[in-house]
C-alpha positions in Angstrom: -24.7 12.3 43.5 -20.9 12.8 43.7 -18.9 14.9 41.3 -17.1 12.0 39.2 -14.0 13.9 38.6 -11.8 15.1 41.1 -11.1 18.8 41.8 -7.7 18.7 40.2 -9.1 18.2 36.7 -12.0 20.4 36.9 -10.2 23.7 38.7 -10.1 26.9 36.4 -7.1 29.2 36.9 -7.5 32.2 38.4 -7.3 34.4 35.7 -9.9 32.7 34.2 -12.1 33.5 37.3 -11.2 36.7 37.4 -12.4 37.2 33.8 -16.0 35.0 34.3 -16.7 37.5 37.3 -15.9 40.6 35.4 -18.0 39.5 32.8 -21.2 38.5 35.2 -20.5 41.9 37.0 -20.5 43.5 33.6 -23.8 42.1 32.7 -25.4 42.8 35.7 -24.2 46.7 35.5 -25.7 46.4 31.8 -29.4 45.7 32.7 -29.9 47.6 35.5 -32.1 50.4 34.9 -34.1 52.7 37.6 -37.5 51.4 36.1 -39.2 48.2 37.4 -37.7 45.0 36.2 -40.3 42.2 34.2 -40.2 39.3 36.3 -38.0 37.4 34.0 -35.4 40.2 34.1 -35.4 39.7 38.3 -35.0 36.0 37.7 -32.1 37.0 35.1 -30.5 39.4 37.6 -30.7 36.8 40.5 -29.0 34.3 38.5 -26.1 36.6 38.0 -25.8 37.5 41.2 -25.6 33.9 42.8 -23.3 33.1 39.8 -21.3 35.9 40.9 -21.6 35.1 45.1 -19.7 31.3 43.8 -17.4 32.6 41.4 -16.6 35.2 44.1 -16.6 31.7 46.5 -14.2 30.0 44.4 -11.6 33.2 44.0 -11.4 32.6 47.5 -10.8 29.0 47.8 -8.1 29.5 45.8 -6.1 32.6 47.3 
């Protein structure tokens, strides 16, 4: 299905990038533990990291 608006209107500026990553990096620093994770808190943690891997994507595109 194609995106129905175009990138113009949905691009976020890059200080607002900057401050989404920071907070995904921050919240993957704040459950990390040296224990063994539950297997909802791996699912959790591998969401954050691919949310961080496209943020990270998009800082790019935009540099």
């Amino acid at each position: 299905m194609p995106n129905p608006f175009p990138a113009a209107v949905t691009a976020l500026p890059a200080a607002r990038l900057y401050e989404i990553h920071d907070c995904l990096a921050l919240a993957l620093d704040a459950t990390e533990r040296p224990g063994r994770y539950t297997q909802s808190e791996r699912e959790a943690r591998s969401y954050l990291r691919a949310a961080l891997r496209h943020t990270l994507h998009l800082m790019e595109v935009r540099a």
